[in-house]
N, C-alpha and C positions, 0 to 999 in steps of 0.2 A: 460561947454557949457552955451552961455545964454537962460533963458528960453524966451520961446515966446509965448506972449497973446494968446488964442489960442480959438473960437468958436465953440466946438466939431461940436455941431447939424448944423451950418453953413458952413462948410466943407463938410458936407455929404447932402444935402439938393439935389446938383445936383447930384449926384453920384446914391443915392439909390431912385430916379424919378421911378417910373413904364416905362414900353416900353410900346408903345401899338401901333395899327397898322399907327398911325398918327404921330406916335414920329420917326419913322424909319429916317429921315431927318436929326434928330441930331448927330446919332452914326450911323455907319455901321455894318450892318449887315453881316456874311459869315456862310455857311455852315460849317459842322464842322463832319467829319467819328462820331459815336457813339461811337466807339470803341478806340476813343481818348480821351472819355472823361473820367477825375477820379471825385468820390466825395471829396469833403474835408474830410479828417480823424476824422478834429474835428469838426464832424455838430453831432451837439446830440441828434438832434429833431428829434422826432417819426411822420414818415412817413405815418400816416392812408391813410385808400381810396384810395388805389392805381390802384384796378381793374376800378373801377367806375371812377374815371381820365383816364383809357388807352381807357375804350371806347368812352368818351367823344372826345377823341384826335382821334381815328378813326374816330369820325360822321362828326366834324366840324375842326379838322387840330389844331397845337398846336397854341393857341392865344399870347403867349408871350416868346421870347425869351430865352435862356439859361444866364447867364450871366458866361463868366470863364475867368480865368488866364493862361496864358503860362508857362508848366513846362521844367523842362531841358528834351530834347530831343523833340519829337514831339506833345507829351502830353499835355493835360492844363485838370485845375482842377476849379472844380464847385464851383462857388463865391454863384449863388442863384438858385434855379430849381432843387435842390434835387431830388421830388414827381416827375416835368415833367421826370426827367430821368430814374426811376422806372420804370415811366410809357410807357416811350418810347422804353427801353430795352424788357415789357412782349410785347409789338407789333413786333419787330424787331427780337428778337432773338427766344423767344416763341412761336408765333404766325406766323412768316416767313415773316411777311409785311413789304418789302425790299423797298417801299416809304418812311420811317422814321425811315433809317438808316443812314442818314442826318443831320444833326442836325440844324437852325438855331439857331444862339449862337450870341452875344455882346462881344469881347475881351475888358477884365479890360488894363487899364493901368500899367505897372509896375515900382519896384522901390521905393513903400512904406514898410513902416515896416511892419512888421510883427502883431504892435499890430493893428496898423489902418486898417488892411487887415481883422484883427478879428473883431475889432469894424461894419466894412465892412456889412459882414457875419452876424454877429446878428442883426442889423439893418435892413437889405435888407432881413430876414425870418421875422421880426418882423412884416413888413407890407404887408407879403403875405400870413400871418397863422395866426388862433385864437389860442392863449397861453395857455396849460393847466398852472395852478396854480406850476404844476413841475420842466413845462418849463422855467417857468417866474422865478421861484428860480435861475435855472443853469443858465438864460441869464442874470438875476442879478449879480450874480459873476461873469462868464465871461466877462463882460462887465469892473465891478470893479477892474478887473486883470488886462484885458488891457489897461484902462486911467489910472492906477497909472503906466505901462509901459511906455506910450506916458508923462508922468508927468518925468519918468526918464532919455527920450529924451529929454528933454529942455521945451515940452509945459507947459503953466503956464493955469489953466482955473479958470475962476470967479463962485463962488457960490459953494457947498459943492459938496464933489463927489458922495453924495447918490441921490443928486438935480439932476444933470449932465445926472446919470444912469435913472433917471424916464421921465426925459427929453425926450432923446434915444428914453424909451421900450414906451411910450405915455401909461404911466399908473401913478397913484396915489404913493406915496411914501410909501404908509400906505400898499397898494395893495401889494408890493416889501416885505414891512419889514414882514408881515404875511406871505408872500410864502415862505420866508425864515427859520420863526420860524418853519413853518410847516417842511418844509425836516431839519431841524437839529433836532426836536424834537419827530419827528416821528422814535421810536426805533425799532418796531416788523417789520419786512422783508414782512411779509405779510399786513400789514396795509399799507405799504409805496407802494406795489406792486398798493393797488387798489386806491392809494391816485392819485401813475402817471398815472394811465387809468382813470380818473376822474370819480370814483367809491364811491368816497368820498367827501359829499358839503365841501365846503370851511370852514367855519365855523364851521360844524361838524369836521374837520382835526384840528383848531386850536386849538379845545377842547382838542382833544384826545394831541396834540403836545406839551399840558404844563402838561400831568398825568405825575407820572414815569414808568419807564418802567414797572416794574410789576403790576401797575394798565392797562397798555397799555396789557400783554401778559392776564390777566382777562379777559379784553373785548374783545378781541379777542376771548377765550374759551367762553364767556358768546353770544356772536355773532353767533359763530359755533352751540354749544351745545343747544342754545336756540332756535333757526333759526329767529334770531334779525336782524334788516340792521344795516347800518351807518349813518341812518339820525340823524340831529343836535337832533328832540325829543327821538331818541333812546341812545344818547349817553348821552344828560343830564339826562334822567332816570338810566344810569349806573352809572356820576359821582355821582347821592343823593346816591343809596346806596354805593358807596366805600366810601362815607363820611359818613354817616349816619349808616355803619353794619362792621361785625370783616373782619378786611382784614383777619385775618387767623383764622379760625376754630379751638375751642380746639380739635377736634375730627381726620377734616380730616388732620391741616396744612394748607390749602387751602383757598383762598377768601369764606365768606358764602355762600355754597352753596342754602341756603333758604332767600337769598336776595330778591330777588321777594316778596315772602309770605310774609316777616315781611314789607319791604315798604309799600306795600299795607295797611300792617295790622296799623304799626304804625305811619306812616303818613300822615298826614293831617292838614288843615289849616295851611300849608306850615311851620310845626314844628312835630319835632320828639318825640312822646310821648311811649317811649319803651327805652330800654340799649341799642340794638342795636344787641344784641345774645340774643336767647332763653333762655342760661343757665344760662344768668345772671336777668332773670325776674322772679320775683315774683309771674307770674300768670303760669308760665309756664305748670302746671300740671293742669291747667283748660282751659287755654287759647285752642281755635279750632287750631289757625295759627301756634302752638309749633311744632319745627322740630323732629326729632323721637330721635334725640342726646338729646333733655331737657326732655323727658316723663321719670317720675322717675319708670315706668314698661320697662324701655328699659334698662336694666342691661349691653349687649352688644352688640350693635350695628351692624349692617352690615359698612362695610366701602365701602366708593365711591369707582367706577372705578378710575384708572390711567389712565386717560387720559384729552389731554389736547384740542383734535378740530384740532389733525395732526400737533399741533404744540409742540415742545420744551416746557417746562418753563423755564425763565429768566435764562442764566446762572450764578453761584456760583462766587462771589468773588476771585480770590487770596488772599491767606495770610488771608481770613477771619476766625475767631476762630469760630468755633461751641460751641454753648450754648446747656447743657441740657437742658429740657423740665423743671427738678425742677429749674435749676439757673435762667433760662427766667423766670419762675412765679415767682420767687424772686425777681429780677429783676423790673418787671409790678406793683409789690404790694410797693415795696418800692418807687418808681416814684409816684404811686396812694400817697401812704400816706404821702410823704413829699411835693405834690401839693395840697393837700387839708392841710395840717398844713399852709402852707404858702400862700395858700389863706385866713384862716379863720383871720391871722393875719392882712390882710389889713382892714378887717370889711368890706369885701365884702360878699354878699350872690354868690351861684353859677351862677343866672340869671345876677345880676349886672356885678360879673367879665369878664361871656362870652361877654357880651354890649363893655365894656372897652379894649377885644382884636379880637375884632370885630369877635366872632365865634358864632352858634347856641347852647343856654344851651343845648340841646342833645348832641350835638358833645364833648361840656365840659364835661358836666357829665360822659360822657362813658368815658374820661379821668380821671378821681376819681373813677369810677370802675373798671379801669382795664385794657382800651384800649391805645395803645401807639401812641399819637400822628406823626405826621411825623415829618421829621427832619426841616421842614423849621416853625414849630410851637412853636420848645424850644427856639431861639432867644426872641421870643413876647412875652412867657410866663415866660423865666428868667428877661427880660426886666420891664416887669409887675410886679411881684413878688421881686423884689431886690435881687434875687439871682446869682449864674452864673448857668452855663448851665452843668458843670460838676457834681455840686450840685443833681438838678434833673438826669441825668443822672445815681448818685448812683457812681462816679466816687471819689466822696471826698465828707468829714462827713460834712467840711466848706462852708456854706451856703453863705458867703461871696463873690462879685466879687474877680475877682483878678486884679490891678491894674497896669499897662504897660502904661509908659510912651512912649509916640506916637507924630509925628509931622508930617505936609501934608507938601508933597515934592511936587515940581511942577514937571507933567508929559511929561518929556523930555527924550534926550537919555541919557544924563548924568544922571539922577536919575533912568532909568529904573529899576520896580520892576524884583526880581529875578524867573525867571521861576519857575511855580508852587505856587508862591506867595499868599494866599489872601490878599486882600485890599479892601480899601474903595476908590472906587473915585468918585469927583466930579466936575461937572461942572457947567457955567452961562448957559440956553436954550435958552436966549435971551428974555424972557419976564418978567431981572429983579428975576428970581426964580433960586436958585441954584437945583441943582437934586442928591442924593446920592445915589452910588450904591456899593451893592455888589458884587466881582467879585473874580475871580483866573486869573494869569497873566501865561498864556501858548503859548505865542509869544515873539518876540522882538520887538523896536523900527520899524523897515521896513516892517514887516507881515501885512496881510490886517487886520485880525481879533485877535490884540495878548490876548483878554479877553473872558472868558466866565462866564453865570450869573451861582450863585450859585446855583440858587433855580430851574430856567428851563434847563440847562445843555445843554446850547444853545450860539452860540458867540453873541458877543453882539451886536448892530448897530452902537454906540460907545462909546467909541473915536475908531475911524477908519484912517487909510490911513495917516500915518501920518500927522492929524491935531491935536497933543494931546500938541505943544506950546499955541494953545490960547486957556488958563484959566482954564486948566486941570490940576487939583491933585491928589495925593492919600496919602493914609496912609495904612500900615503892618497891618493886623489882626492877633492874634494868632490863633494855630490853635484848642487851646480848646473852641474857642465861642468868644461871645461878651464879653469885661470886661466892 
């Protein structure tokens, strides 16, 4: 089929107009039984305030139309007017108020496809409701689903299809790509719950949407347990201490539970002057802030409750190996001492080094004492150090990268990386700047999203939608690290 130049937004410009009691002129209006009417199956938008809409409609009569479509048999289904429908069924069927058992309705025309029908429907809620942040995620996809449909009808449209989508939803592109990070990056059930009741600022969600999950299921217990909110200052006081103290307690297992206390105690002047755990500090046995696990009169401890704030902790791996308690301290100390050999070899001091891989000397230091960085810190730090990542890891005695010949394939369907892939890919942004990124290939050539980033475990914005012919490449990563 050939394709056809195609104006999304000018196409629908007439179509999703408002009614209002002045426009009646244009389209006809007909009543329409109640009990003819369906919803669309696929309306996914949360319906608030629906009491307080039916009495509205009782004082002053409904101000704007139904708009629906003709289904097979006598039936038609709701294009837009969801909420009035709600609202007109507790009058009608609840209430017994047999005056707005009627419907005034606008019949759609029929005969389009099916994506335009949806692109329709998202448009036409878009300009009669304010968006939670969740909303705007799911009408972002939606939206992406069905222009790359109408793209597989024949239309051809000008400018990118994430352009296209922000066009549509009359929001920022940056607004989109963050609603999005947030619902793919938001793991705990319960976080996600109060993110879609917009329970959760905006900005505070992005935060929480790039931890991992088990710094995500902490905050959670630490929120519960603490009786903490979710504002943006309460969660950046979360993320200092999961950066700055033991994700896991030698005592309990657990996040530190005297996170708070030591924050407090050892920070200041926006730097960390403490280890990060009690037990590894020097003053421990004098210090007031010492949790009752570092006082050298506490022989045996009480252990914390199990519990977690009603929620689960992260579930277990498959196929994951359990480490003893001695092989993990083996493990910690031999990572400690061949990061510090291999620092002192560059003739860097610990302050200097942490400058050069842009982290806080506390954050480092508790690295050479003991603490294990995350996974997305041994790249920068093999990187820095001349090692590979297997090296620190304690995986092999050979400090040495290891060397794989590599070449950037251009990202097409004939080159597509193979499912599960990592790669490097990159592209022009158009400002003269190339951009490189890390990713895993868990799509194919025609999938909306075939990539996801490494490091936030999130898809990526792109390359998308089949635009990955202009001036996308990649190259294979192994999967022991960077060589």
């Amino acid at each position: 089929m050939a394709k056809r130049e195609a104006d999304i937004a000018a196409m629908l410009v007439a179509q999703l107009a408002k009614v209002s009691d002045s426009d009646t002129g244009r389209e006809q209006i007909e009543y329409i039984d109640l009990d003819l009417l369906d919803p669309d199956p696929r309306n996914f938008y949360h319906l608030p305030g629906i009491p307080e809409l039916a009495e509205n409609i009782r004082l002053v009569g409904l101000q704007q139309p139904l708009r629906v479509r003709p289904k097979e048999g006598s039936h038609f289904e709701i294009v837009t007017g969801h909420r009035r429908h709600r609202a007109l069924l507790r009058l009608a069927k609840e209430e017994g108020l047999a005056q707005f058992a009627q419907v005034p309705c606008i019949r759609e025309r029929t005969g389009e496809s099916s994506a335009m029908e949806r692109i329709r429907l998202i448009c036409g809620n878009c300009d009669n409701r304010t968006m939670s942040s969740a909303e705007l995620a799911q009408q972002a996809e939606e939206l992406e689903a069905a222009l790359l449909a109408l793209k597989k009808e024949g239309f051809a449209f000008s400018g990118r299809t994430r352009e296209k989508v922000a066009q549509l939803l009359q929001v920022s592109e940056t607004k989109i790509a963050n609603a999005k990070v947030i619902k793919n990056g938001l793991k705990v059930p319960g976080i996600r719950e109060k993110w879609a009741k917009k329970e959760i600022p905006e900005a505070a969600a992005l935060e929480i949407a790039r931890l991992p999950a088990e710094a995500q299921y902490r905050l959670l217990d630490w929120v519960i347990d603490g009786h903490h909110d979710y504002s943006i200052r309460s969660v950046k006081n979360f993320l200092l201490m999961w950066n700055g103290c033991k994700k896991e307690c030698p005592e309990t297992g657990k996040f530190c539970p005297h996170a708070e206390e030591i924050t407090e105690h050892d920070y200041h002047g926006g730097e960390w002057h403490g280890a990060g755990c009690c037990q590894g500090c020097l003053s421990r046995n004098t210090c007031p802030a010492a949790c009752q696990y570092a006082r050298a009169n506490d022989s045996e401890p009480p252990a914390l409750p199990e519990t977690h704030g009603g929620i689960a902790p992260p579930p277990k791996l498959e196929n994951r190996v359990e480490m003893s308690a001695e092989d993990w301290q083996v493990r910690r100390e031999r990572f400690s001492q061949r990061l510090r050999a291999a620092r002192e070899a560059t003739g860097l001091d610990r302050a200097a080094f942490a400058e050069k891989i842009g982290e806080y000397k506390a954050t480092y230091s508790a690295w050479e004492n003991g603490n294990l960085p995350g996974s997305g810190a041994f790249p920068r730090l093999a990187k820095a150090l001349g090692v590979s990542t297997d090296y620190l890891y304690g995986l092999t005695d050979d400090p040495a990268p290891r060397l794989v010949p590599v070449a950037w394939q251009p990202l097409d369907e004939e080159h597509w990386p193979a499912e599960g892939q990592l790669v490097v890919l990159c592209w022009d942004n158009g400002l003269n700047e190339w951009i490189y990124v890390t990713a895993r290939c868990v799509g194919g050539y025609h999938d909306i999203y075939p990539f996801v980033d490494t490091d936030a475990g999130c898809n990526l914005e792109e390359p998308s939608h089949e635009e990955y012919d202009f001036g996308y490449s990649w190259m294979p990563l192994p999967e022991g690290g960077p060589t």
